[in-house]
Every structure is written in structure tokens, then in C-alpha cells.
C-alpha positions, -999 to 999 in steps of 0.1 A, spaced: -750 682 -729 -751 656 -704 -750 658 -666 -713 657 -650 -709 630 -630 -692 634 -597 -669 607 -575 -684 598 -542 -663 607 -514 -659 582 -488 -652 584 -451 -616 565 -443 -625 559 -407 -658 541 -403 -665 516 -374 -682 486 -388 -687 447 -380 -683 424 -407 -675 390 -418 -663 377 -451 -637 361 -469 -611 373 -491 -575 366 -501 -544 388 -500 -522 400 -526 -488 394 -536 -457 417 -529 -453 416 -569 -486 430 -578 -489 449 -545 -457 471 -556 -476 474 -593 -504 486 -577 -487 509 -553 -473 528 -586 -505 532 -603 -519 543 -567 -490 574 -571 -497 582 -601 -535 588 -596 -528 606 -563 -503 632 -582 -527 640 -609 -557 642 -582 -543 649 -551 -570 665 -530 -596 641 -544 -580 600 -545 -573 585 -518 -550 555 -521 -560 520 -505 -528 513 -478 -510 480 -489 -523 459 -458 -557 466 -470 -554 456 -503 -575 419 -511 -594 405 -538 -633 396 -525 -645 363 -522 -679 366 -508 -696 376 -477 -712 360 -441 -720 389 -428 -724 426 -441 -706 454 -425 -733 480 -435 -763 464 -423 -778 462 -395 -791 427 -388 -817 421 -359 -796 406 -339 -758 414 -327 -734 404 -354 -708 390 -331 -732 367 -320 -751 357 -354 -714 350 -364 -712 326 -336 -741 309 -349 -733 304 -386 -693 298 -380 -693 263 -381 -716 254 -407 -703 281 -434 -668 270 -424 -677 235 -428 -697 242 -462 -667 262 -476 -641 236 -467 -662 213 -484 -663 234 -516 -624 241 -515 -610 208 -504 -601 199 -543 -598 234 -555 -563 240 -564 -544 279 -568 -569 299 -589 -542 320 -614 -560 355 -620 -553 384 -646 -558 417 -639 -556 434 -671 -585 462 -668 -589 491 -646 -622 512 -639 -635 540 -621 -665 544 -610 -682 571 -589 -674 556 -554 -639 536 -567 -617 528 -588 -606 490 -593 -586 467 -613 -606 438 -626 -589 405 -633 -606 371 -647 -600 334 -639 -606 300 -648 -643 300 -641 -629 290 -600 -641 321 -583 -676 317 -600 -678 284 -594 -672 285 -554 -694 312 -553 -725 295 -570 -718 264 -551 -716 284 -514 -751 303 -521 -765 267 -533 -749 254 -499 -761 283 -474 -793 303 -472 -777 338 -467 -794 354 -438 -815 384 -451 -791 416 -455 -760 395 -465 -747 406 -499 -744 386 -524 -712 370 -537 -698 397 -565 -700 386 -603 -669 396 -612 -629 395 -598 -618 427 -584 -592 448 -559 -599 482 -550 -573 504 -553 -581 543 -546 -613 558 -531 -622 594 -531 -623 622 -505 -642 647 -523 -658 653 -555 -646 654 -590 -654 651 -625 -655 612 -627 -645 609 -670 -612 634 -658 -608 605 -643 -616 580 -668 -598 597 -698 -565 596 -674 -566 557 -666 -571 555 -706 -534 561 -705 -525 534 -681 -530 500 -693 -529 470 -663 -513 431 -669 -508 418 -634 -507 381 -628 -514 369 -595 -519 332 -581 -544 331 -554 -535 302 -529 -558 309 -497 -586 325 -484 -590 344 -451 -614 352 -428 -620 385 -415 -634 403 -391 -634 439 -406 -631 463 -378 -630 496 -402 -645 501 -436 -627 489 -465 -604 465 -447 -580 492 -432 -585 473 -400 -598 438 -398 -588 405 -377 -576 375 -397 -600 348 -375 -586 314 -403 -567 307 -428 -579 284 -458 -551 272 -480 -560 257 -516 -554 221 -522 -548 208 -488 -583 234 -475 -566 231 -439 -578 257 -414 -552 277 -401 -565 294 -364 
């Protein structure tokens, strides 16, 4: 008989500095989200641990991690890098119109559970083409493979196929249109705090301080 797996549980309140761009969500698929986020609580309530609605995004990629611990200050290595990743990006983005994304899956994995959407191929592409741009200083993730929002965390352990086999029961079709990216200074873990440093709006790619 195999192993059980367990969920990972996180810690809600964790300082960190990071940098990284990411978009927003919509009222619309914000309110879908906040129903699923109910029903998961109800059925696990000691154990999930719902993402607040000003915290919800979709990633984009990231400048500079929030769990590592570069050899230099991060405030300062950001001051450093801001003008030639912003420059590079706007660059990437200044024909790129709305990206419309589908969310029609949702996962869970030991340390979250997310909805994963797909696209036209945009997301992929700006991602390539920023990594071709940039060198990444060492420590600084890469840019995620796939399209995702994070939904619920854990707080403590349980068996991860309970919850699995429950999401089985809850099929996902959101539609969301993507029409800027943000920068962020993420204050604590998992963007329940953050500062919104720019603004970069699809089509016209005009920085908004």
C-alpha cells in the first residue's frame, strides 16, 4: 500500500523581500473563486487556508526571489536592475495586446492548491523572450511553465487525495482577460502584503508610477 501523502502547512505571516511581476484578477472570477475557496474551507476547516481576494494574481515571472538570500541587499540589487528589466519588458510588451486566459483545471498539491488556465502561447512567449533578454542574477527563479492562481494553502496536515477526490467533484471554466502587469514589492509571503511600484498596461505598455 503506498505511503499517504500529507499537505504542507504554510506559515500566513512571513516577512520577505521580493520583486516580480504579476497581474490581478477580475471581480468576476475573483467571486468564482471565492465560492470554491468556501467550499474547501467547510469540508477542511482546520486544515485550508483560503488566499484573501487582494492577494489573489496570476504570476508572470520574477526579478528578485523572496526566499533567497542574495549577497547583496535586495532593495538595493533592485535598484540596480530596475531600469534595464523595466526597459527590457516594455520592450517585449509594447505590441502585446490583452492575453484571454481559461481556467478550466484545478489541482492540489502538497503545499497548494491552484486553478490552472491556458492562453494563446502570450505568457510563454514573454517569458522566453525576458530570460533571452536578461541574465537572471543567480537565485532568481525562473519564469513558471504553466498559467496559474493559487487559491488555498494549508495550515496543518492532511491526507492530500481527501483532497484530491473532493476537487474531482468541482469542475472550473473561468474566463479572464489579462490587460496589465504589476510590479510588486511583496512585503509578506504569498502576496498578502506587497507594494504596487508600476503599472504596465497591454497595447499601449505605458508605465503607470
Amino acid at each position: 500500500m503506498p505511503e499517504k501523502q500529507l499537505t504542507i502547512p504554510v506559515n500566513t505571516h512571513q516577512e520577505v523581500i521580493g520583486y516580480w511581476l504579476n497581474s490581478g484578477l477580475s471581480d468576476k472570477t475573483a467571486e468564482a473563486i471565492a465560492l470554491l475557496q468556501d467550499k474547501l474551507v467547510q469540508r477542511f476547516p482546520e486544515a485550508v487556508w483560503a488566499i484573501p481576494r487582494p492577494a489573489l494574481h496570476i504570476s508572470l515571472l520574477n526579478w528578485i526571489n523572496p526566499l533567497f538570500e542574495y549577497s547583496e541587499d535586495k532593495n538595493a540589487l533592485f535598484k540596480e536592475i530596475q531600469t534595464e528589466y523595466t526597459e527590457a519588458f516594455e520592450n517585449i510588451i509594447a505590441n502585446q495586446p490583452p492575453i484571454p486566459v481559461t481556467f478550466d483545471t484545478i489541482n492540489a498539491f502538497p503545499d497548494a492548491i491552484i486553478l490552472k488556465g491556458h492562453d494563446d502561447g502570450s505568457y510563454e512567449k514573454i517569458r522566453n523572450q525576458f530570460i533571452k533578454d536578461i541574465e537572471l542574477r543567480e537565485g532568481t527563479r525562473q519564469p513558471p511553465t504553466i498559467i496559474h492562481t493559487t487559491i488555498c494553502k494549508f495550515l496543518k496536515e492532511i491526507d492530500l487525495q481527501e483532497v484530491q477526490q473532493f476537487l474531482n467533484n468541482e469542475p472550473v471554466l473561468l474566463q479572464e482577460i489579462v490587460d496589465e502587469f504589476r510590479l510588486t514589492r511583496e512585503n509578506i509571503l504569498y502576496l498578502i502584503a506587497y507594494d504596487s511600484l508600476a503599472t504596465f498596461r497591454l497595447r499601449s505598455s505605458k508605465k503607470i508610477n
